[in-house]
C-alpha positions as YAML, in Angstrom:
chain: A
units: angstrom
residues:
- id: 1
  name: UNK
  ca: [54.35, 118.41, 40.58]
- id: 2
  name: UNK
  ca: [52.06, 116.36, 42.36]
- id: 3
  name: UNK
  ca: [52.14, 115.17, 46.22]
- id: 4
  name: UNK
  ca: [52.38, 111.36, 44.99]
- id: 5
  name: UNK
  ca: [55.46, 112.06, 42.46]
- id: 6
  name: UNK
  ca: [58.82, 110.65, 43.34]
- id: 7
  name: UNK
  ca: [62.10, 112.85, 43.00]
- id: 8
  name: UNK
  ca: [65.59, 111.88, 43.52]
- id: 9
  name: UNK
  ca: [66.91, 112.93, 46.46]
- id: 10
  name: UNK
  ca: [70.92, 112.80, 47.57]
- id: 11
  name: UNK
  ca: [70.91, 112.67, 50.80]
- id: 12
  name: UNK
  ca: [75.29, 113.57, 52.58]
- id: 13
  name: UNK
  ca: [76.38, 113.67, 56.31]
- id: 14
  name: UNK
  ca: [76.75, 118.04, 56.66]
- id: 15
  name: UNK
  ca: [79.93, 118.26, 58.49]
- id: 16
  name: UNK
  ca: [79.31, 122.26, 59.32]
- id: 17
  name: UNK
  ca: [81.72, 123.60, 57.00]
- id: 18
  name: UNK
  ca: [84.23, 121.03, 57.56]
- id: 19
  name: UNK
  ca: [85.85, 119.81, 54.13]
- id: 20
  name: UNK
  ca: [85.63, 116.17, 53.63]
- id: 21
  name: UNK
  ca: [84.80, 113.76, 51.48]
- id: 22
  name: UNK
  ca: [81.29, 112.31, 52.64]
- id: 23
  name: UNK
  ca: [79.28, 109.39, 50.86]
- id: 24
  name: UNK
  ca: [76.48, 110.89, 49.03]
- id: 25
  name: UNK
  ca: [73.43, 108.58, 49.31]
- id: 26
  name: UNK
  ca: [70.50, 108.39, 46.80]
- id: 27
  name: UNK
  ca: [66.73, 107.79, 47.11]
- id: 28
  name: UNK
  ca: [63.61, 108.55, 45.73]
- id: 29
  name: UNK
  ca: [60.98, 110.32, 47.82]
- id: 30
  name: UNK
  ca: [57.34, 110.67, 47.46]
- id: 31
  name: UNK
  ca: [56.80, 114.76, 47.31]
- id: 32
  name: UNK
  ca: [54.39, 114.48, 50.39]
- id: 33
  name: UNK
  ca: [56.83, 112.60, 52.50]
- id: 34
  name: UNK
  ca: [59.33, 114.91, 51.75]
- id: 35
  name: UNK
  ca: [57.04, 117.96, 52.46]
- id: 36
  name: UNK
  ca: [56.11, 115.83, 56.04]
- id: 37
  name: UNK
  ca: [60.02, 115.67, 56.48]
- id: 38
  name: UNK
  ca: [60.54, 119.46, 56.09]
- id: 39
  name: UNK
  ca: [57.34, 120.47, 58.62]
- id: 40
  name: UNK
  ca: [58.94, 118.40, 61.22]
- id: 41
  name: UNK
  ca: [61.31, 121.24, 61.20]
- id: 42
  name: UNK
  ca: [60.49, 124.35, 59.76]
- id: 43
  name: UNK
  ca: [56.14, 124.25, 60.73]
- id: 44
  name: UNK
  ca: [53.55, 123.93, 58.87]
- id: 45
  name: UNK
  ca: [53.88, 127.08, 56.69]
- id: 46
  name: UNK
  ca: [53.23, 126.88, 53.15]
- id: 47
  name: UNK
  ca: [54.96, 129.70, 51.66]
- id: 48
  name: UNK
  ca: [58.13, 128.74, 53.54]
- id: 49
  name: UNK
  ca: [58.08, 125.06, 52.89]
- id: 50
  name: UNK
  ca: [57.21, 125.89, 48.88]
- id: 51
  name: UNK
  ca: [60.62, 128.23, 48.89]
- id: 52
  name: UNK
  ca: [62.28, 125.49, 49.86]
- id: 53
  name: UNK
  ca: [61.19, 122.49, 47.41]
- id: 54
  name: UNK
  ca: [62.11, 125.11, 44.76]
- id: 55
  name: UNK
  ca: [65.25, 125.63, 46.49]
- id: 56
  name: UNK
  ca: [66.16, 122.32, 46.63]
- id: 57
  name: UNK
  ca: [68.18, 121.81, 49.42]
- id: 58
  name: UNK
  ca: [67.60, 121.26, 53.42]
- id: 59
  name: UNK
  ca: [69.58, 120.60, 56.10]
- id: 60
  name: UNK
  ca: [68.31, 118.23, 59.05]
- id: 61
  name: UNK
  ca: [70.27, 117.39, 61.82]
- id: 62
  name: UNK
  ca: [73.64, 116.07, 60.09]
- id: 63
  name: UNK
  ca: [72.12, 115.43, 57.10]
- id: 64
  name: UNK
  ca: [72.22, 117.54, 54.14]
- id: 65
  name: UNK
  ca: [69.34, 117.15, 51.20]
- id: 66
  name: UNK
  ca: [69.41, 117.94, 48.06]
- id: 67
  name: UNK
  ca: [66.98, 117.84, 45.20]
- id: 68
  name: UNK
  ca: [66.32, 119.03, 41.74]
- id: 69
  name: UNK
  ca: [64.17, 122.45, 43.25]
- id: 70
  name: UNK
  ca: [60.47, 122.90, 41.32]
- id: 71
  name: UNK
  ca: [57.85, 125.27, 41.46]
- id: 72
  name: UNK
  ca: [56.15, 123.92, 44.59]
- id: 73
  name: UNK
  ca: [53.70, 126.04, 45.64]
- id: 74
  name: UNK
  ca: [50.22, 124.48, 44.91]
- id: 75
  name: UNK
  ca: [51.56, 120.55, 46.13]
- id: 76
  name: UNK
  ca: [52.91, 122.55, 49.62]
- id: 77
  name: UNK
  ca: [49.57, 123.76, 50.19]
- id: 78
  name: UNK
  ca: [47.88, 120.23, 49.25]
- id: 79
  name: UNK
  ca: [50.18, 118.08, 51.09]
- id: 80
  name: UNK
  ca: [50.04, 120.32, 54.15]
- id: 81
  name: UNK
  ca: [46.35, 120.35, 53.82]
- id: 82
  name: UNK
  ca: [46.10, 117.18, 54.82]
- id: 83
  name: UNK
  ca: [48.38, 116.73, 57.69]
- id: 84
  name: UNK
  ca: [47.15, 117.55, 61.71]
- id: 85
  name: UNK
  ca: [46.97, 120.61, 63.37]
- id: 86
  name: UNK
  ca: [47.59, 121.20, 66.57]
- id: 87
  name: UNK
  ca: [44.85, 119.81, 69.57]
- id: 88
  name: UNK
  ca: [45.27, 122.12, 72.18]
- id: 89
  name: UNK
  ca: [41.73, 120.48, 73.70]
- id: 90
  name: UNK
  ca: [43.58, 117.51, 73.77]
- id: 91
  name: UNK
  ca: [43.03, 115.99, 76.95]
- id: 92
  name: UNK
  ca: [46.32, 113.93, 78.21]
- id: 93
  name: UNK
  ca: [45.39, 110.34, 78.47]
- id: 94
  name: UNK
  ca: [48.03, 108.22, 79.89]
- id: 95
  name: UNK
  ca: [47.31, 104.97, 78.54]
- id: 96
  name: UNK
  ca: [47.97, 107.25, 74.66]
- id: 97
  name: UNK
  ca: [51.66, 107.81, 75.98]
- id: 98
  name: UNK
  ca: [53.89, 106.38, 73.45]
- id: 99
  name: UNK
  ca: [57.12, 108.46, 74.25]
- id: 100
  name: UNK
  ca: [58.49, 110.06, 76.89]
- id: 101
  name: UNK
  ca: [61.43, 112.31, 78.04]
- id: 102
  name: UNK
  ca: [63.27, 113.95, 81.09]
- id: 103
  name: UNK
  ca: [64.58, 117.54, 80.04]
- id: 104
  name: UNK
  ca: [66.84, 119.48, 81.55]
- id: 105
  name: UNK
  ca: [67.97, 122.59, 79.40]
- id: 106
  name: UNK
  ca: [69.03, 120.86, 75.83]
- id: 107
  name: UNK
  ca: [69.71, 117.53, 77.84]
- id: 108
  name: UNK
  ca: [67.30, 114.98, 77.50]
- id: 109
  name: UNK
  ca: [67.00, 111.54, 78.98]
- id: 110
  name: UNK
  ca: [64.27, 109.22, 76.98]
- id: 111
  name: UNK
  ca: [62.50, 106.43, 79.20]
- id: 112
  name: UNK
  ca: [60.68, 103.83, 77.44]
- id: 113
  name: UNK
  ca: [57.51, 103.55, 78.02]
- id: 114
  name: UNK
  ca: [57.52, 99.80, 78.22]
- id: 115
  name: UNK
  ca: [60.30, 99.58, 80.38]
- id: 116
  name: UNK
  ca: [58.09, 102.18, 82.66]
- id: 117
  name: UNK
  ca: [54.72, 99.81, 82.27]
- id: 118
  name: UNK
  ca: [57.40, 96.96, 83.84]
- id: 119
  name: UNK
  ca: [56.27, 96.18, 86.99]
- id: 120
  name: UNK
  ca: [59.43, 94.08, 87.92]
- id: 121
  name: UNK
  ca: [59.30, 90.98, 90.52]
- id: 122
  name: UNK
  ca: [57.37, 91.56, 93.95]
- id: 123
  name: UNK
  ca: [56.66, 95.00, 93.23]
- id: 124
  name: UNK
  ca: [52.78, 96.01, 92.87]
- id: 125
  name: UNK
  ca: [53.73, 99.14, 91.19]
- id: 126
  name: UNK
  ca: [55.16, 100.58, 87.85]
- id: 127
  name: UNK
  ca: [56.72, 103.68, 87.37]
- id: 128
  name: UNK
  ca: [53.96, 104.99, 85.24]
- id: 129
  name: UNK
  ca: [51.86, 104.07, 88.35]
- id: 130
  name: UNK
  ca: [54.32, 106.85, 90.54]
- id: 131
  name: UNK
  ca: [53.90, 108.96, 87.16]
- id: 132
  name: UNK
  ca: [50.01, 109.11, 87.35]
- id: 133
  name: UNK
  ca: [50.07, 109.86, 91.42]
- id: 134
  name: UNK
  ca: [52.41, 112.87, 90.51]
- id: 135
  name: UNK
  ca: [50.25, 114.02, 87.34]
- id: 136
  name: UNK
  ca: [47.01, 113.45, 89.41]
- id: 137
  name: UNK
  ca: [47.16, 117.07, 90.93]
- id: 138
  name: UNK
  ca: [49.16, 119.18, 88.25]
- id: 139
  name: UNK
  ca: [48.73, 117.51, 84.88]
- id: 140
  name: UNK
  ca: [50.63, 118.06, 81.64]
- id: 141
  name: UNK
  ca: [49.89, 121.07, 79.01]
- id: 142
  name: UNK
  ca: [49.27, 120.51, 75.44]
- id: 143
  name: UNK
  ca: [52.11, 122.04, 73.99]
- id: 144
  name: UNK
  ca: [52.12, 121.06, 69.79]
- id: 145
  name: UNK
  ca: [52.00, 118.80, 67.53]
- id: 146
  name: UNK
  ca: [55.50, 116.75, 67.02]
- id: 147
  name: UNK
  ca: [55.09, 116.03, 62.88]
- id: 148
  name: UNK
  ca: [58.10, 113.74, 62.93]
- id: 149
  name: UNK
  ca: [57.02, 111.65, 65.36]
- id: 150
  name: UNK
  ca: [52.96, 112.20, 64.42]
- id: 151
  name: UNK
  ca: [51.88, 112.68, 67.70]
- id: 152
  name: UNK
  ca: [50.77, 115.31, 70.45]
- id: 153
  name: UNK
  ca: [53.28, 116.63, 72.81]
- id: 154
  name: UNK
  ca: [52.49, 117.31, 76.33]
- id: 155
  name: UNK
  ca: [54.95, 119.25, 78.84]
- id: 156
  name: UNK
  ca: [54.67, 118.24, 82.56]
- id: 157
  name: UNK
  ca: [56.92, 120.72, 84.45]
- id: 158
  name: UNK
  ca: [56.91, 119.14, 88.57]
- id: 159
  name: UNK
  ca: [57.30, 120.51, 91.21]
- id: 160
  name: UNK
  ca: [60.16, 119.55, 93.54]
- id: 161
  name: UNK
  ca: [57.39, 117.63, 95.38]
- id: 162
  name: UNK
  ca: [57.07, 115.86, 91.80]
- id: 163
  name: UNK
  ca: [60.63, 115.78, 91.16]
- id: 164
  name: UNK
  ca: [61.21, 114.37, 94.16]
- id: 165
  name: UNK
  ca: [58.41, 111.49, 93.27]
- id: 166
  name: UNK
  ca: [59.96, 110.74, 89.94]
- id: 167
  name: UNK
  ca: [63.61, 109.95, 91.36]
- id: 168
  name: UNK
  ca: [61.45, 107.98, 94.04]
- id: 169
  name: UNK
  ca: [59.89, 106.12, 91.65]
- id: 170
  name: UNK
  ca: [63.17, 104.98, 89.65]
- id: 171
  name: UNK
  ca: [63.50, 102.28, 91.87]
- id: 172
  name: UNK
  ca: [60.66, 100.91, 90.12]
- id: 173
  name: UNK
  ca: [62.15, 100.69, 86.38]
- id: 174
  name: UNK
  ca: [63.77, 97.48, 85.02]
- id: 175
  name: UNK
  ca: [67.60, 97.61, 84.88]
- id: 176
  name: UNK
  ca: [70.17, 99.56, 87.28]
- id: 177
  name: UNK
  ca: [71.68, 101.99, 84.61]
- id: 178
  name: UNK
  ca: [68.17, 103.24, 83.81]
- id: 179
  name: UNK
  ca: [67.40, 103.32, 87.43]
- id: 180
  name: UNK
  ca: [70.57, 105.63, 88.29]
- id: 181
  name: UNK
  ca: [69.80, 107.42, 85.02]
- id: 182
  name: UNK
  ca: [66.47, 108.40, 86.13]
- id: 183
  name: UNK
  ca: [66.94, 109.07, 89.94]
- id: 184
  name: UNK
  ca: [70.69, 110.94, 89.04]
- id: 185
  name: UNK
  ca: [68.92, 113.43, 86.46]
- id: 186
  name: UNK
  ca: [68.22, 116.81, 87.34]
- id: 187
  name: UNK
  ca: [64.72, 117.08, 86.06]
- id: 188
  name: UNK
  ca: [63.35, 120.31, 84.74]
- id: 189
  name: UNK
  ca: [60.26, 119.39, 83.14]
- id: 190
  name: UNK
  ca: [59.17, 116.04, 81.21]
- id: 191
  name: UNK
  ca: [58.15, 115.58, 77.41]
- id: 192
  name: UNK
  ca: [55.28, 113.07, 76.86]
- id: 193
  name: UNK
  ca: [54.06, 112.46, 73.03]
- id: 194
  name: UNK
  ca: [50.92, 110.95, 72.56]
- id: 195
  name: UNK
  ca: [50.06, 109.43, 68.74]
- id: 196
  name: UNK
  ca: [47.14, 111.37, 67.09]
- id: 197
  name: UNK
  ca: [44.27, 108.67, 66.97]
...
């Protein structure tokens, strides 16, 4: 099969072993979008990713797929041939950022960066302005490439000193829940994705 045929995929809510009675949603996929879908989670390994087109089903988040399975062996390798690999020379460029996250363990706590850029009323500074002063002497790490959202991912882990500069700089965000969010989250390390030019 080619990377630019369409098969029908059903797409159900998996409800871990639960039984239920789930709507079962239809829609037809491009083979390379579908092969894009299943490196956002399993890499970009072709034998792996070719056992599973000819398996035929995949399980993402709370979603269950399922597909008539075909030999896929020679479209994994061509579609994956053609997506990114990672940039570890990558340098970080902040004006690139396009998402961002606070981490602690599996908790996560997105900011967006346009609410960050916001410099709100009588205030000369942003919080992506406190950001940059805190990156300035221990910048982010290239850590991979992030295939569902097509972009680089950089891991900042700060210091308390840094720590301590973030929940500084909430005061600076637009809105008082994301303000108490941000300054009331024990930071471990932040996520920044950057879009592959």
């Amino acid at each position: 099969m080619q990377p630019e045929s369409e098969i029908l995929v059903k797409i159900s809510k998996d409800d871990a072993g639960a039984i239920s009675l789930t709507q079962v949603r239809q829609q037809r996929i491009a083979v390379r979008d579908l092969v894009e879908l299943l490196v956002s989670v399993a890499g970009k390994d072709a034998p792996r990713i070719a056992a599973i087109l000819e398996r035929g089903t995949f399980v993402k988040g709370m979603s269950r797929l399922r597909w008539q399975g075909f030999a896929a062996a020679e479209a994994a390798a061509q579609c994956l041939a053609e997506l990114p690999d990672p940039w570890p020379e990558r340098p970080f460029l902040l004006g690139e950022l396009r998402t961002m996250e606070l981490a602690n363990g599996r908790r996560t706590l997105p900011v967006a960066v346009e609410a960050a850029r916001t410099r709100r009323w009588l205030q000369r500074r942003c919080f992506l302005d406190a950001l940059q002063d805190a990156l300035a002497n221990h910048p982010p790490l290239y850590c991979r490439y992030d295939y569902e959202a097509r972009a680089d991912v950089y891991v900042w882990d700060p210091s308390p000193d840094g720590i301590a500069a973030l929940q500084h700089a909430s005061a600076l965000l637009p809105g008082a829940s994301l303000r108490r969010a941000v300054a009331e989250f024990p930071v471990q390390r932040v996520l920044l994705r950057c879009p592959r030019r």
